[in-house]
KOLDO-978232 format. One line per 5 residues: number of its first residue (from 1); their letters; for each residue x, y, z of N, C-alpha, C. Coordinates in pm, whole numbers, m for minus. Last residue first. Example, Ala and Ser with C-alpha at 12.3 -4.5 7.8 and 13.67 -1.06 7.14 Angstrom:
residues 2
2> sa> 1285,m225,708,1367,m106,714,1290,3,787  1319,m569,780,1230,m450,780,1320,m330,780
***
This chain:
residues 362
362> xxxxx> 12457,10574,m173,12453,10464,m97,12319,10383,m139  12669,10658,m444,12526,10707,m362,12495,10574,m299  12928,10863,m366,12921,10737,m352,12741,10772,m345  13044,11131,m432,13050,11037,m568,12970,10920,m554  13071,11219,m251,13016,11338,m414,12996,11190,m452
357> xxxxx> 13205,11138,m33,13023,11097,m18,12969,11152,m163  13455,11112,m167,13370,10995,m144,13253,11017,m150  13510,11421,m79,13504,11387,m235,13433,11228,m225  13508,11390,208,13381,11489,75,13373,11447,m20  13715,11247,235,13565,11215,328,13414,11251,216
352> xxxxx> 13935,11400,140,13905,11283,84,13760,11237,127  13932,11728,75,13932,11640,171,13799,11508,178  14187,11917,m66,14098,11800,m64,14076,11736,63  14202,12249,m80,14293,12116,m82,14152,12002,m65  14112,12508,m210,14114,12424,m293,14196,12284,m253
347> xxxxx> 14013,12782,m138,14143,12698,m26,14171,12632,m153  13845,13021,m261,13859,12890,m210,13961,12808,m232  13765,13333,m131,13863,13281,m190,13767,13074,m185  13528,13536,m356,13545,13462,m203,13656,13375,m260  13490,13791,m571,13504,13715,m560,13597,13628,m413
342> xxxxx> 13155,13946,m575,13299,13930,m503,13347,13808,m519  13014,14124,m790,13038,13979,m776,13168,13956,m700  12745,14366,m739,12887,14336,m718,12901,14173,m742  12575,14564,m786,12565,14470,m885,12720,14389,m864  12501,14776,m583,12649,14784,m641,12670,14661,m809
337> xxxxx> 12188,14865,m522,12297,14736,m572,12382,14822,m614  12256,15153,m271,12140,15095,m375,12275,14951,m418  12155,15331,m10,12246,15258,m22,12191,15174,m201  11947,15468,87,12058,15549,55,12176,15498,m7  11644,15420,41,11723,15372,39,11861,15502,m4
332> xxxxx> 11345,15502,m20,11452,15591,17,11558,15554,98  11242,15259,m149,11302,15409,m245,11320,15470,m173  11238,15041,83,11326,15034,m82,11394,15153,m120  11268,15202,348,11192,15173,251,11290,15169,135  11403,15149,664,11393,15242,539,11350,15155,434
327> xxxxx> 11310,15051,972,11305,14998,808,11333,15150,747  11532,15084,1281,11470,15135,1169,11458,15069,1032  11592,14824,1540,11621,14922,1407,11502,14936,1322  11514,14827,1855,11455,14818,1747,11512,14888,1626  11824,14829,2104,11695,14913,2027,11646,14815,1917
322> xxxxx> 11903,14541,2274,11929,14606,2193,11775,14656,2141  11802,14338,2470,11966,14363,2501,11963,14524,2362  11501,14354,2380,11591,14377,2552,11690,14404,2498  11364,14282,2153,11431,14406,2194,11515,14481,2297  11113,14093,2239,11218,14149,2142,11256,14281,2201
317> xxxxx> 11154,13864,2558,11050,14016,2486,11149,14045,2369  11209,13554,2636,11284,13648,2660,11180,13758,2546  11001,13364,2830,11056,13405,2672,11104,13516,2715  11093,13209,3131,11024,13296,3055,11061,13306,2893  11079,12932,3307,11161,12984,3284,11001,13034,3156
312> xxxxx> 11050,12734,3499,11030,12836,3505,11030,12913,3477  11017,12441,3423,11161,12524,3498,11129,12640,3553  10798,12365,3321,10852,12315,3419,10976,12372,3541  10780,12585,3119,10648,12592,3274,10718,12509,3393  10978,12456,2976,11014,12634,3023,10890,12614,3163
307> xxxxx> 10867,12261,2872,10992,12232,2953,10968,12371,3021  10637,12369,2766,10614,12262,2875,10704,12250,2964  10733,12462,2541,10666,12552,2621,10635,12454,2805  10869,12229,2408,10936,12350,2478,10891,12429,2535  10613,12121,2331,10703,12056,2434,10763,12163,2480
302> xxxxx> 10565,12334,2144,10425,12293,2293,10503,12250,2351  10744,12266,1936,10672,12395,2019,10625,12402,2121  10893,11983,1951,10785,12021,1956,10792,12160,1984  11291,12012,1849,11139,11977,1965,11051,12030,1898  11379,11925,1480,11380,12013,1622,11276,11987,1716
297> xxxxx> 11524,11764,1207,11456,11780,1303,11459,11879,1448  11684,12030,970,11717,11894,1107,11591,11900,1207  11686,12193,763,11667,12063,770,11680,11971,893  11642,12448,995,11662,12433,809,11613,12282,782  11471,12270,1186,11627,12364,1191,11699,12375,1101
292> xxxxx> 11134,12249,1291,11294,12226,1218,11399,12322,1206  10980,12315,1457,10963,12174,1432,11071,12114,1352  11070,12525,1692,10983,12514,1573,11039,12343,1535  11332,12741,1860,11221,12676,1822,11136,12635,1663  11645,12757,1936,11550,12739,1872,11436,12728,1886
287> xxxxx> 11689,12961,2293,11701,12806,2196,11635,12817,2060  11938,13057,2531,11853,13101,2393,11846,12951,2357  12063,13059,2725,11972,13154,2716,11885,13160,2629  12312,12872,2931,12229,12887,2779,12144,12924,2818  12421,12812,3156,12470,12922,3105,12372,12945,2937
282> xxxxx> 12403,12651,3322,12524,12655,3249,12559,12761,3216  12121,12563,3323,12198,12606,3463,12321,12684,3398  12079,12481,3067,12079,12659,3143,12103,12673,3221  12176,12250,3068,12229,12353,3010,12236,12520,2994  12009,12157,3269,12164,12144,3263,12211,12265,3213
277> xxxxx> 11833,12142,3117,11826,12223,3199,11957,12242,3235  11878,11975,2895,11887,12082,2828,11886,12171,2983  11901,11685,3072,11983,11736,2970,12002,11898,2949  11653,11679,3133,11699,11709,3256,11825,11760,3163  11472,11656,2922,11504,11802,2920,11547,11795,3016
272> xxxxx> 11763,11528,2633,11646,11531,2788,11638,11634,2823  11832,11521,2329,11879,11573,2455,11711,11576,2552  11791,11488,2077,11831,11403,2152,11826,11446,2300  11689,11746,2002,11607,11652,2033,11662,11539,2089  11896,11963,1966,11831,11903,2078,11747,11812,2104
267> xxxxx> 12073,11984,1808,12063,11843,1849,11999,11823,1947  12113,12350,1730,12077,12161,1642,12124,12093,1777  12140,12498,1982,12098,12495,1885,12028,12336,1803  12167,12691,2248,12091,12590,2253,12032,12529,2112  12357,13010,2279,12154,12963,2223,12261,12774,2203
262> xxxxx> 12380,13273,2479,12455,13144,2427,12313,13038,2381  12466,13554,2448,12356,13477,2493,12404,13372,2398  12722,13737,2630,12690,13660,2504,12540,13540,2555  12904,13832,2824,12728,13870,2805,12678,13886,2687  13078,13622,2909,12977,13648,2989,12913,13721,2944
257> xxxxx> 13255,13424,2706,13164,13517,2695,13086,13617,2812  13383,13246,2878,13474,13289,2829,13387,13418,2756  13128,13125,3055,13259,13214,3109,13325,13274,2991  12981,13005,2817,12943,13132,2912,13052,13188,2977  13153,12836,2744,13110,12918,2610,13078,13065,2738
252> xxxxx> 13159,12633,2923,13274,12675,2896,13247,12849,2792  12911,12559,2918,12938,12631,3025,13071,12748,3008  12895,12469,2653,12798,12567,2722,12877,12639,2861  13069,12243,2695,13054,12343,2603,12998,12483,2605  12955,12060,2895,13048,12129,2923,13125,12257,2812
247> xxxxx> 12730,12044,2781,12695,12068,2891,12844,12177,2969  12785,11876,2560,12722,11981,2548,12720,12117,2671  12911,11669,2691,13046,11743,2586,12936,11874,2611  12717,11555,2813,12829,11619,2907,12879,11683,2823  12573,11413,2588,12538,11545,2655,12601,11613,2748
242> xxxxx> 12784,11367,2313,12786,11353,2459,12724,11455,2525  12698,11357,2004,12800,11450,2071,12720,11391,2233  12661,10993,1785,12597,11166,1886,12684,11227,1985  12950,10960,1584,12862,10938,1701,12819,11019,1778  12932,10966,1238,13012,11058,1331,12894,11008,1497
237> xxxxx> 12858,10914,971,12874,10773,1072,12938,10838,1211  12855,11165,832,12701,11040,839,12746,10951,975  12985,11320,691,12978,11286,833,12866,11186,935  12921,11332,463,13060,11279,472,13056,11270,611  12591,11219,424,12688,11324,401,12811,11298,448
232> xxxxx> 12441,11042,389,12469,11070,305,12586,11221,279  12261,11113,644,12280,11014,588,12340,11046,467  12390,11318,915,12273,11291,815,12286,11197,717  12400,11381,1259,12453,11286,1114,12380,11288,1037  12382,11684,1367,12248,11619,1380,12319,11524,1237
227> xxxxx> 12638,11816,1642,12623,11757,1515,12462,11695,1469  12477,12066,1831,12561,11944,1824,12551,11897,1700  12567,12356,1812,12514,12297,1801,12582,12170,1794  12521,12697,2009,12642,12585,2036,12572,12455,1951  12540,13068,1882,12485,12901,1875,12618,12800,1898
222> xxxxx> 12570,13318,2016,12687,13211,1986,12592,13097,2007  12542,13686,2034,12469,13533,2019,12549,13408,1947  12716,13887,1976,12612,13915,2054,12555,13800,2102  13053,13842,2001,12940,13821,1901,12842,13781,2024  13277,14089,2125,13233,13975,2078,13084,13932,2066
217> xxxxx> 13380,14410,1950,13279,14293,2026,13290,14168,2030  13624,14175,1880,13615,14272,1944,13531,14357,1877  13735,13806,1911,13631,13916,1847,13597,14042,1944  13844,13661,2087,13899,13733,2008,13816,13843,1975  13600,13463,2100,13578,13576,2237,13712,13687,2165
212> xxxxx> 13631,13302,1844,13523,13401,1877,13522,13475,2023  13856,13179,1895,13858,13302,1784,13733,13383,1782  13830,13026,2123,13951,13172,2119,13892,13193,2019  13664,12856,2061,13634,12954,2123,13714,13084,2159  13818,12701,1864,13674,12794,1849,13669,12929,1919
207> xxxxx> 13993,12581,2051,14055,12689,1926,13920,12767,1868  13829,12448,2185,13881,12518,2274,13901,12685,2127  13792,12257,1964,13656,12350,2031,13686,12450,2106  14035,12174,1970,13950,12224,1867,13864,12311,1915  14066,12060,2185,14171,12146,2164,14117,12186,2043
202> xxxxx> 13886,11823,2150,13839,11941,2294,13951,12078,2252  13887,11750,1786,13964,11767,1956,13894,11871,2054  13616,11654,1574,13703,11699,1611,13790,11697,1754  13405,11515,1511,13517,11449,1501,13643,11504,1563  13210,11700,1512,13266,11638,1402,13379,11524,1388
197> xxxxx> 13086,11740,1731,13043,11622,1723,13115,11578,1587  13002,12125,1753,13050,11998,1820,13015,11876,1802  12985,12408,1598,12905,12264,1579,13031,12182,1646  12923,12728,1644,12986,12630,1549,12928,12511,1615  12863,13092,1579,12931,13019,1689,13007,12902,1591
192> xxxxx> 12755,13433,1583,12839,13301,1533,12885,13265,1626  12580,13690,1500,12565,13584,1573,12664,13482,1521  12643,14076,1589,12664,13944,1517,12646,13815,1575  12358,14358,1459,12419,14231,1633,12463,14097,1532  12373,14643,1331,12372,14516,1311,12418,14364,1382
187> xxxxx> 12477,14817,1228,12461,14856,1373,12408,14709,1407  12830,14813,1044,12658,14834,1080,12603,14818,1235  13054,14698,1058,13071,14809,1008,12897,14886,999  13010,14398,1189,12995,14490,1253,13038,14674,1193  12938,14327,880,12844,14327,959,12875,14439,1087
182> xxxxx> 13234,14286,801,13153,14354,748,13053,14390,815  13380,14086,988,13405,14254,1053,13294,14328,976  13221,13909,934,13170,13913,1061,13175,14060,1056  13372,13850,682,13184,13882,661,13163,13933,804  13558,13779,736,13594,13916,710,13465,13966,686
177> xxxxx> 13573,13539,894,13629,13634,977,13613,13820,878  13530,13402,665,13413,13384,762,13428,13545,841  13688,13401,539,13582,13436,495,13511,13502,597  13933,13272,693,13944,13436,639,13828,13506,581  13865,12977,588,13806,13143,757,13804,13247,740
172> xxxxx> 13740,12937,287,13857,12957,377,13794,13043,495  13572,12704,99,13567,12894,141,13643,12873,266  13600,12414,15,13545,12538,m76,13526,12706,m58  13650,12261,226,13749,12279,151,13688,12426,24  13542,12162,576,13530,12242,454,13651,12253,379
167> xxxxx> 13660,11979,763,13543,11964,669,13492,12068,585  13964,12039,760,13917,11901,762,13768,11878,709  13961,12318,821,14020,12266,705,13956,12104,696  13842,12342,1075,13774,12360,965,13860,12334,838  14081,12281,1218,14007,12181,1207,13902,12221,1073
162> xxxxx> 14222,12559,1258,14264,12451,1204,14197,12298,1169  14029,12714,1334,14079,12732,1221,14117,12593,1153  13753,12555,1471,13882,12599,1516,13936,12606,1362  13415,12569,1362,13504,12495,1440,13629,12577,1453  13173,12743,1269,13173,12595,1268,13296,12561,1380
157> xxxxx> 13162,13044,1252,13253,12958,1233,13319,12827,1244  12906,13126,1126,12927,13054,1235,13095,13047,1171  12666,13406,1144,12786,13330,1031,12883,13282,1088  12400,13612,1088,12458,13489,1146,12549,13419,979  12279,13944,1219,12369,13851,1099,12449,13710,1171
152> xxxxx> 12006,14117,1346,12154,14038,1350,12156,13927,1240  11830,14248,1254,11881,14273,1378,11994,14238,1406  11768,14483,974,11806,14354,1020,11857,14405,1148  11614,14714,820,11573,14640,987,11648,14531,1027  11692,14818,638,11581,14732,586,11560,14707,750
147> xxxxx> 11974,14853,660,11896,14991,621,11761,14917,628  12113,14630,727,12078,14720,838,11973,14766,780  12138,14559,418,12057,14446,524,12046,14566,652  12291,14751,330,12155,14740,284,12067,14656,377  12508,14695,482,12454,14810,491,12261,14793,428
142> xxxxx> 12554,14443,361,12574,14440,490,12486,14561,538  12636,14546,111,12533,14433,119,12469,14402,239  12849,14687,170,12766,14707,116,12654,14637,104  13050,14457,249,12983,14597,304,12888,14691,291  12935,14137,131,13036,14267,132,12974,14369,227
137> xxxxx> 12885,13786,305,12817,13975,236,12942,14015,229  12847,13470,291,12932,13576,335,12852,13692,239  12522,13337,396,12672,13303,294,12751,13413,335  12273,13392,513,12315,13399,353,12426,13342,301  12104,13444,753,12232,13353,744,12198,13295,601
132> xxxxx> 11934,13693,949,11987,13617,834,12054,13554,838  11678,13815,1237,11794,13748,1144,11829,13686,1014  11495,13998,1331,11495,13967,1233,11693,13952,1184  11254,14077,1588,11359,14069,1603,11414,13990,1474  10930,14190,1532,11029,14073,1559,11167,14111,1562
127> xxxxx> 10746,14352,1428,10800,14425,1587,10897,14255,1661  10670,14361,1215,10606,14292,1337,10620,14263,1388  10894,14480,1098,10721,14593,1131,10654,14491,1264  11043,14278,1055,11094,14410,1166,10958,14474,1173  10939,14137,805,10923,14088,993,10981,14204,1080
122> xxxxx> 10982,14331,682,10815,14297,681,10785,14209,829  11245,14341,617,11148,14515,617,11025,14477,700  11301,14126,520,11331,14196,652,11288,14296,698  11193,14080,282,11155,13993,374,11184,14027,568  11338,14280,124,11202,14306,193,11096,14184,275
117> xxxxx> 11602,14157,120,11586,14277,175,11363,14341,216  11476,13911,m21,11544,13873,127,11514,14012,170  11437,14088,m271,11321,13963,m206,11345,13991,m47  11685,14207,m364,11589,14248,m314,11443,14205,m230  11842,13884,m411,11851,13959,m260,11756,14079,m221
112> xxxxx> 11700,13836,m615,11637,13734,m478,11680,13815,m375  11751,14043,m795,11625,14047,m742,11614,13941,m626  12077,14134,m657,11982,14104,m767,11851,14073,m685  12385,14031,m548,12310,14146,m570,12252,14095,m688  12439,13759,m362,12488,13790,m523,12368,13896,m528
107> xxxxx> 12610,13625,m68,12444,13678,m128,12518,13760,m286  12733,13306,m105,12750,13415,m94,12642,13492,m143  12627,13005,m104,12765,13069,m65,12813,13199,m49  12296,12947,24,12382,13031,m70,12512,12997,1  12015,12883,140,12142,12794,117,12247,12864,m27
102> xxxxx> 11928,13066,397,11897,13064,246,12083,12997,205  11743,13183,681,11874,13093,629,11866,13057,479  11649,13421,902,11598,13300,779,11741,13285,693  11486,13381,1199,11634,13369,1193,11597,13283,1031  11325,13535,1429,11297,13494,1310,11444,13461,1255
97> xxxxx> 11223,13605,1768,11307,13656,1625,11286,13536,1522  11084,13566,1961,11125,13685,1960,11178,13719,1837  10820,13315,2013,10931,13329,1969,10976,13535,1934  10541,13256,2069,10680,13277,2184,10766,13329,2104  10353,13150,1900,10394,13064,2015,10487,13072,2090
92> xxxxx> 10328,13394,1763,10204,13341,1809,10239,13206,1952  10541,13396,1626,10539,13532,1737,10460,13497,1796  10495,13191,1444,10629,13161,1524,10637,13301,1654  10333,13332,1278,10298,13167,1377,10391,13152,1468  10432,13532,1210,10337,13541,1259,10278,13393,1317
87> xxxxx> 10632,13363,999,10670,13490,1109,10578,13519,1231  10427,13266,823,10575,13178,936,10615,13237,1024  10373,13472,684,10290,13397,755,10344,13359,883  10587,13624,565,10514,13649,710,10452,13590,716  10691,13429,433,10791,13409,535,10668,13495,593
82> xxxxx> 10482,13426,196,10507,13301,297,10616,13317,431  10540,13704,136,10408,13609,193,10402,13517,261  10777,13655,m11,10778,13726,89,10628,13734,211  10845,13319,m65,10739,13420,m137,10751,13512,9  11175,13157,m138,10997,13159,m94,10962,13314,m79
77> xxxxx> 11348,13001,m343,11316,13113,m203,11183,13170,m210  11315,12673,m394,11343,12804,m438,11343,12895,m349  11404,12356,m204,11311,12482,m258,11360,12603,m274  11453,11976,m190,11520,12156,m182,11409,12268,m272  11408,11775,61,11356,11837,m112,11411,11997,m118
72> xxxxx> 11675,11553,79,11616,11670,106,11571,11726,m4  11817,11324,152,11682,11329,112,11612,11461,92  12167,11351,m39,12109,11330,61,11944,11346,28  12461,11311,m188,12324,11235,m243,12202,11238,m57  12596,11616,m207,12571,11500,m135,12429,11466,m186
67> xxxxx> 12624,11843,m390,12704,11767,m432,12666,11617,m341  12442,12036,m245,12424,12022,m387,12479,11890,m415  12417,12091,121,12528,12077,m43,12451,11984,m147  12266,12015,283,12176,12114,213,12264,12152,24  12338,11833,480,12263,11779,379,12252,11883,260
62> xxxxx> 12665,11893,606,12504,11948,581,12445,11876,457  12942,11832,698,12787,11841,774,12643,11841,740  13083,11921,496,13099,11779,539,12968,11750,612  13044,12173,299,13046,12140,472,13026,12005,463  13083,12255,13,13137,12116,28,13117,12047,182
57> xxxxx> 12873,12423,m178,12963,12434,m117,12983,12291,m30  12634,12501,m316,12774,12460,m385,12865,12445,m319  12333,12392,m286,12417,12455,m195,12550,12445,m258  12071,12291,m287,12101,12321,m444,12222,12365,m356  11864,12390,48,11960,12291,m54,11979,12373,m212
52> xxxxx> 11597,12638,17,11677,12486,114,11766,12447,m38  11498,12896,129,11554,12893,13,11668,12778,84  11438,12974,426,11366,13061,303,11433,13014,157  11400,12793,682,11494,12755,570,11414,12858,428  11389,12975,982,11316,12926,865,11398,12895,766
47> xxxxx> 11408,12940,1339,11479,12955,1211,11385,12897,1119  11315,13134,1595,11256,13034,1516,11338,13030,1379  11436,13177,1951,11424,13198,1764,11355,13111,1719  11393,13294,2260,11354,13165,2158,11364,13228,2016  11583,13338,2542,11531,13391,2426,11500,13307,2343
42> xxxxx> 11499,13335,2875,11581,13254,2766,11495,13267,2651  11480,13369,3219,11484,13414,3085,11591,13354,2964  11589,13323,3450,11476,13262,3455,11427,13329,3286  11838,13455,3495,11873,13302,3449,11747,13253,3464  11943,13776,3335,11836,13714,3448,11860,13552,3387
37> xxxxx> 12266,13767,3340,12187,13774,3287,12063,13727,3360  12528,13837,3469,12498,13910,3350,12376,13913,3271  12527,13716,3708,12554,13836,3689,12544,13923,3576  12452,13467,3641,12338,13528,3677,12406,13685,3709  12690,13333,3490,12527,13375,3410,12451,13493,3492
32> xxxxx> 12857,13361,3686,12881,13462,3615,12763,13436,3485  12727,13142,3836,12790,13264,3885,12826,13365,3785  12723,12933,3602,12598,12966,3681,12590,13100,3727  13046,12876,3567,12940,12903,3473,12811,12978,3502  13116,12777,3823,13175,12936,3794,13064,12991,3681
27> xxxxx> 12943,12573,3819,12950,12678,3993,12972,12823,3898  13049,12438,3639,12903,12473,3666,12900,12573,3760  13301,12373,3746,13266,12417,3599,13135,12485,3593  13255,12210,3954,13311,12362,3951,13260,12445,3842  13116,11983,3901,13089,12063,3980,13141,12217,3980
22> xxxxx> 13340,11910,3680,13237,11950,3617,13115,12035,3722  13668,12033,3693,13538,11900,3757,13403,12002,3770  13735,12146,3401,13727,12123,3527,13649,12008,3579  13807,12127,3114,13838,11997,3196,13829,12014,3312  13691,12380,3071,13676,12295,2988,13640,12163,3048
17> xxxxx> 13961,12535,3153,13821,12606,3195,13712,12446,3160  14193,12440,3005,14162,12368,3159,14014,12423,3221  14095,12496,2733,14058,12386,2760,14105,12325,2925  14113,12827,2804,14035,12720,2756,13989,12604,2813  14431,12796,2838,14322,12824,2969,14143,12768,2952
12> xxxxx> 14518,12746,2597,14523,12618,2730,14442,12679,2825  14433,12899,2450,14368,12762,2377,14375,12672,2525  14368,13223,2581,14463,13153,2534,14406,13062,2506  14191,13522,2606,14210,13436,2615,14316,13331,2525  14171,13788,2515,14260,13756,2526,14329,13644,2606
7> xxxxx> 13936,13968,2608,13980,13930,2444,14054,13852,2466  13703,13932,2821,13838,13949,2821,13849,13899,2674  13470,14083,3082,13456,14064,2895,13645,14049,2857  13461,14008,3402,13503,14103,3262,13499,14080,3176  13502,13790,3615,13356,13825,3551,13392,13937,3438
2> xx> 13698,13604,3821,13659,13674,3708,13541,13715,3637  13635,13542,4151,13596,13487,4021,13594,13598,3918
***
């Protein structure tokens, strides 16, 4: 059985890794988890929405776009106060990292990003493990986020090149793919994965997963999430992703990664926890926690502590796979605003699904 970190996977080995019989699939999945990773350990985040919705951008998926008539109360970016509170409730019930998400297309140098930069300064002291997911960065922007304590940068690539044309039309891959290399120009752990349930082909998901084991590193942490429909968004009527699709996603995600922690993202609440065990048999290490997932419902806290007593299973400690980075302080910052406005490309073709839900309010 193969077990090596390989770049150079193909779309058909993929998807026959994919279409095994699902006994096997699991066998090889399981076998090369527990060589790379203790399989009674599984890391918990807590994502915070630090700045919800107003979003200019078109994901077919997300309530959080500006342009969909969806329910969401959207909020300014919150008070560097309020994320350590949140920080400190979320270390209080397990959780190793902090993962804060701010509905931007791109971080724009200025006082909210000095905000974000000392929102990271303040959960790295309390010895958390401290993620972002902004929109795409420059290199510079990227640098400043290390210099402050960030642990890792999240920036999914939702789906297969060719399918992300179908629900995004406002920022091209080439984005996605050139924020990732920014990040790794830092010491900075990258997290991206993507979302199963759009509609898309197993030869999609397959095309995912070539472009992220491509990645050289490949990305430290690969959320697998299932679609969560939201009412009002162009994907509203899309049918819950198959806990086998999940099951076999996961598994598929662990072989072609082996010492990628593969996190357990949006849709778990549908999911049983004979469901989600499944999924660590599989090969998933990591899950959310907390009561939401920017906007999408998420388990109980207490429940997930319940499932883990049931299984056995531990919180994973901050800091295992990787050192604690250093805060440098605002003023002895080496890096300062560039005051940059990059400009990100956008594709500009249409896709008719989006432009309907802009317009239709149900």
């Amino acid at each position: 059985m193969m077990n090596t970190t390989r770049h150079n996977w193909t779309k058909e080995e993929i998807i026959a890794l994919y279409n095994k019989p699902m006994m096997d699939l699991l066998y090889e999945a399981a076998t090369i988890h527990r060589t790379n990773h203790d399989p009674n350990v599984v890391q918990v985040s807590t994502l915070l929405s630090i700045k919800t919705g107003g979003c200019p951008e078109d994901c077919g998926y997300c309530p959080q776009a500006a342009r969909y008539h969806t329910d969401i109360e959207t909020n300014d970016l919150m008070s560097v106060q309020q994320v350590k509170a949140q920080a400190l409730r979320a270390k209080s019930s397990g959780s190793s990292r902090v993962c804060m998400g701010a509905a931007w297309r791109n971080v724009k140098d200025g006082p909210e990003f000095e905000q974000v930069l000392e929102m990271v300064r303040t959960i790295n002291k309390l010895d958390m493990e401290v993620c972002c997911t902004l929109g795409m960065i420059t290199e510079n922007q990227a640098k400043r986020l290390a210099e402050a304590g960030l642990y890792a940068y999240n920036h999914n690539l939702d789906s297969s090149e060719e399918y992300y044309k179908e629900v995004i039309s406002t920022r091209g891959y080439e984005d996605r793919l050139e924020t990732i290399a920014n990040v790794r120009k830092t010491n900075v752990t990258v997290c991206s994965g993507g979302i199963i349930g759009m509609g898309e082909s197993v030869e999609d998901r397959a095309g995912m997963l070539v472009a992220l084991a491509s990645l050289n590193p490949q990305p430290e942490s690969v959320p697998i999430n299932a679609l969560v429909a939201v009412e009002g968004t162009p994907l509203e009527d899309e049918k819950p992703v198959e806990i086998w699709d999940m099951i076999r996603m996961v598994a598929t995600t662990r072989i072609v990664m082996p010492e990628t922690q593969v996190r357990l993202s949006a849709g778990r609440t549908q999911m049983t926890r004979e469901g989600q065990a499944m999924c660590f048999f599989a090969g998933a290490n990591s899950i959310f926690a907390g009561d939401k997932l920017l906007t999408t419902p998420n388990p109980d806290v207490n429940e997930d502590m319940k499932m883990f007593d049931l299984l056995g299973l531990n919180p994973q400690k901050p800091f295992i796979k990787k050192m604690q980075p250093e805060t440098v302080e605002a003023e002895d910052s080496a890096y300062q605003s560039l005051g940059e406005k990059p400009k990100w490309t956008r594709p500009g073709h249409k896709i008719e699904k989006n432009i309907e839900a802009s317009v239709t309010k149900k």
